[in-house]
N, C-alpha and C positions, 0 to 999 in steps of 0.2 A: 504494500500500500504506500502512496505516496507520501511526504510531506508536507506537498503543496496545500496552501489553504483552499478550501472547499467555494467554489466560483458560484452565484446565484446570478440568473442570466431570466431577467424582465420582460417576458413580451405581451405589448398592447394592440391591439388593433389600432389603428388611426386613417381616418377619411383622406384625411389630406397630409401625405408624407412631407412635401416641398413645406409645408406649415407648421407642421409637428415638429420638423427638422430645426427650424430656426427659432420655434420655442426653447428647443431643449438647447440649442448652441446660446441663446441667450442667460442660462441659468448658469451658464460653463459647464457644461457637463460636458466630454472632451468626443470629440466626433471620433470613431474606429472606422476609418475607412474598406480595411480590408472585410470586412461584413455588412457591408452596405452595397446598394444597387437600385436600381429600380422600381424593386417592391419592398426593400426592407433599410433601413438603416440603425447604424449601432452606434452609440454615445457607452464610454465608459465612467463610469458614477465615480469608480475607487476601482486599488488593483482587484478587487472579487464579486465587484456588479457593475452589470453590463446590463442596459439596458438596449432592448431590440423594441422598434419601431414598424409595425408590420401592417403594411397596405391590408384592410378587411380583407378583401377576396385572399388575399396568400394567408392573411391569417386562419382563415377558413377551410387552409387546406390542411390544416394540423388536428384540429377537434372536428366533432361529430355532434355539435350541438348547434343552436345559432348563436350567432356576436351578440352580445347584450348591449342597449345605449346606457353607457356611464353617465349620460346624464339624467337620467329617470333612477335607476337602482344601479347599486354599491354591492360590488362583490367583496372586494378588498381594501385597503389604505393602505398607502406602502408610504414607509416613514422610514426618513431619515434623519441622522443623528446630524449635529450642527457645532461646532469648537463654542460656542457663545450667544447672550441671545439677543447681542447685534447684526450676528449674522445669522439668526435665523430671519431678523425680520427684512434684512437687505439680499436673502434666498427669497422670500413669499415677493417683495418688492420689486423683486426683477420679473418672477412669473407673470405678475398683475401689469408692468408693462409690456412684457410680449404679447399680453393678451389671455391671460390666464384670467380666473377669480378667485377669490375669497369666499367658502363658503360657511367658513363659521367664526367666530370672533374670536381672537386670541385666548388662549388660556392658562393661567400663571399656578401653577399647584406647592409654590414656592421651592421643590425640590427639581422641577422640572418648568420648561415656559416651551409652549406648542403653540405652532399658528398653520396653517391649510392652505394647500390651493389646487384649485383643479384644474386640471393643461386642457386645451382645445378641446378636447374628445370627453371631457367629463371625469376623466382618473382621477382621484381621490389622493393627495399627496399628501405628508404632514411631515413638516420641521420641527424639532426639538432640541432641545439641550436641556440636558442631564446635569445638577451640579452633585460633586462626588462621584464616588465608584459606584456605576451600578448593576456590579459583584458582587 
């Protein structure tokens, strides 16, 4: 068995890739070229998640069920961890100018400060920071 840390690899459906694309280059998340194309593109988050971008119709060719609108119901939230929670809210702040929203109002639990946003297609995001270990 390997060493390597264990890779988690994102894929969304998204309407409009050329759109989704320059959300997600707007947030910095780092374009992967070599897994990009036509129907799909890949932005790395950190070295062990990799988010794929995947035109419906190709996404479709993976499950057996139909695509759900993210903007009506929520399968998931996929949250990420944030160094401070100036840069959480200057993460949610760049989304809402690419064109993202806000769908819930910030929330401070004094151990933790989370704020949301939802990319083009309705996905469910949330930034946090964690103060202390939380180990």
């Amino acid at each position: 068995m390997s060493d390597a840390p264990q890779m988690i690899f994102v894929n969304l459906p998204v309407k409009d890739l050329e759109k989704s694309k320059t959300f997600f280059a707007a947030l910095g998340f780092t374009p992967n070229l070599t897994y990009t194309d036509d129907k799909a593109a890949s932005f790395n988050i950190s070295d062990t998640i990799m988010l794929m971008l995947l035109k419906e119709d190709f996404f479709a060719t993976f499950i057996n069920r139909p695509i759900g609108d993210a903007h009506k119901q929520a399968q998931v939230i996929l949250a990420l961890s944030s160094p401070s929670r100036a840069a959480v809210d200057a993460t949610v702040e760049k989304a809402k100018a690419a064109g993202g929203t806000e769908p819930t109002e910030p929330r401070d639990y004094g151990f933790m400060y989370q704020r949301s946003f939802a990319d083009p297609d309705g996905h469910l995001w949330e930034v946090a920071h964690m103060d202390g270990d939380p180990g």
